[in-house]
N, C-alpha and C positions, 0 to 999 in steps of 0.2 A: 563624124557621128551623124547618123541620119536622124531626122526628126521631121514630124509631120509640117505641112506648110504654117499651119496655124499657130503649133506652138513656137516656130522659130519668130514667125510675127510678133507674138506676146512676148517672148521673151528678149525681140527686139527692142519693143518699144519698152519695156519695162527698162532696158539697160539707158534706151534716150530721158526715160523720167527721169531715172536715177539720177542721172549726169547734169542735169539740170540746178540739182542744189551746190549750196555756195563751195563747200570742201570738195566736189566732183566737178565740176562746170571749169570749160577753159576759160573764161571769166575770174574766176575767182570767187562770183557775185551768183545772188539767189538767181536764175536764170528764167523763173517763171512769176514775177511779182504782182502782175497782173493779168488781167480776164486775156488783154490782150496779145501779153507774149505768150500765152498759154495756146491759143487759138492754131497757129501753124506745129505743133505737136499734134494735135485731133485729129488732123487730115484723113487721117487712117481707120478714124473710128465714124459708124454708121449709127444713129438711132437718138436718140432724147440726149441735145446739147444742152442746158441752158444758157452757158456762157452768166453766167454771175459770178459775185463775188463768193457768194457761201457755195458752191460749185469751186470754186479755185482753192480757196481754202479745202474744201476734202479732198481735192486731189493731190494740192500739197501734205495734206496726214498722210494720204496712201502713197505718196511717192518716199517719204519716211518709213511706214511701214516696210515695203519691197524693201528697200536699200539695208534696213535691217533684219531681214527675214534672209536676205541674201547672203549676207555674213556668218549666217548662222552654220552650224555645225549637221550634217545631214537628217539628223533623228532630232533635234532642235524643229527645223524648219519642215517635219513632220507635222508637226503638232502646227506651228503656222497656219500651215496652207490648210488643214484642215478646219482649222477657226475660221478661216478666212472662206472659205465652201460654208460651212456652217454658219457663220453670220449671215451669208447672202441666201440661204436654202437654196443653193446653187441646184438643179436641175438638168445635170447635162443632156442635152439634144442635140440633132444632126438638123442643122438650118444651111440654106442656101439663098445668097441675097443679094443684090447688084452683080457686080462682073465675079463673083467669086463662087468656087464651086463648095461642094460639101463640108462643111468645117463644124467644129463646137461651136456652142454658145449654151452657158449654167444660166444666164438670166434673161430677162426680159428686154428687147432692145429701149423699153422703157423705163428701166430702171437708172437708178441715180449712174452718173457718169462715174465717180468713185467705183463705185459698187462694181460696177460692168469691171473696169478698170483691175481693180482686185481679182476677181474672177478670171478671167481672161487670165492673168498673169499666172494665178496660183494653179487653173490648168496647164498650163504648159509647163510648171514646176514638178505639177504632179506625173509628166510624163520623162522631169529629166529624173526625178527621184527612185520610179521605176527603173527604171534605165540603169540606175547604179552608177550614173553621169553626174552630180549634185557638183563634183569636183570642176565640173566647166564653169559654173557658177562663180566667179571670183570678184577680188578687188584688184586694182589694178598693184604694178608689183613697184612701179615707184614711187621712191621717198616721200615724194610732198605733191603724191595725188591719191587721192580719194575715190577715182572712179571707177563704176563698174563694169564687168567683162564678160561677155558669154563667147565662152573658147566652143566654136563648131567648128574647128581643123579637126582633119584627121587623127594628128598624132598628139595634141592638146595638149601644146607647146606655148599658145599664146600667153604670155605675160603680162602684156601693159596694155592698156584702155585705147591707146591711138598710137599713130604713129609717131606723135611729135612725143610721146612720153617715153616710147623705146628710143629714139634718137638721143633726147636729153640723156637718159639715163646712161646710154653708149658713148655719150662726152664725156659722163661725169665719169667712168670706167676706165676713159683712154687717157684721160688728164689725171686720173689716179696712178695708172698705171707707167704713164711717163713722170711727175713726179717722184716715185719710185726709184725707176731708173734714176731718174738726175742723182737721187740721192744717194745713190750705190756710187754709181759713178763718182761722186764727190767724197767720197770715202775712201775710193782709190788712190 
């Protein structure tokens, strides 16, 4: 599926918040608890940091928010993403700024880092909702993870969040599957 550069951006980095909290993260653990493990996630973002606490805390609501707006059902996360434009009086305009060429931006690069955050994301929702794509949008497909997924294969096939979570899940299959066997066999 093709998609503009921006929104595959945002909806990158929305799938690295996501995976950050405790039920998603290869951790196990809240993965962003402070100012400072939060700080190498921003790399990618331009304009009014503060790096504080009341800053981390709303980006943890918003990384909550996404990860539930994500699981939502298409016409659900309708209504979302438009809250989410609507709270911010998102704005969309065509900005160009450091190494990067013409892209969105609904708010102000001085607005709250949340806020931007939200926006940024809830555009590029709004471009897979058009799209009729919302199904790329997942969780991942094994048992005891949490995390999230944007399927941009062609044939959107991807399943699970990484690869170590396909692999586990392909053990737990093949040891399924030869217990199985054993047990057929021992019936013989």
């Amino acid at each position: 599926m093709h998609f503009a550069p921006d929104t595959i951006d945002a909806l990158t980095f929305a799938v690295d918040l996501g995976n950050t909290a405790g039920s998603a993260s290869r951790s196990g653990l809240d993965e962003i608890e402070t100012v400072e493990q939060l700080a190498p996630l921003l790399l990618v973002y331009s304009g009014r940091i503060d790096g504080d606490e009341a800053e981390l805390r709303a980006v943890r609501e918003t990384r909550d928010l996404l990860r539930e707006v994500w699981s939502m059902s298409r016409d659900r996360a309708v209504t979302a993403v438009n809250a989410m434009l609507r709270d911010a009086q998102a704005l969309p305009q065509l900005v160009r700024h450091d190494m990067l060429d013409w892209h969105l931006h609904a708010t102000s690069q001085d607005a709250p880092l949340d806020e931007r955050i939200r926006v940024e994301v809830a555009l590029g929702m709004v471009d897979v909702i058009r799209a009729d794509e919302w199904w790329r949008l997942r969780v991942c497909a094994a048992d005891d993870c949490a995390g999230l997924l944007c399927d941009l294969s062609r044939n959107g096939s991807k399943r699970f969040c990484s690869v170590r979570c396909g692999n586990r899940m392909n053990m737990v299959a093949f040891r399924s599957r030869a217990a199985a066997a054993e047990d057929e066999s021992d019936v013989d």
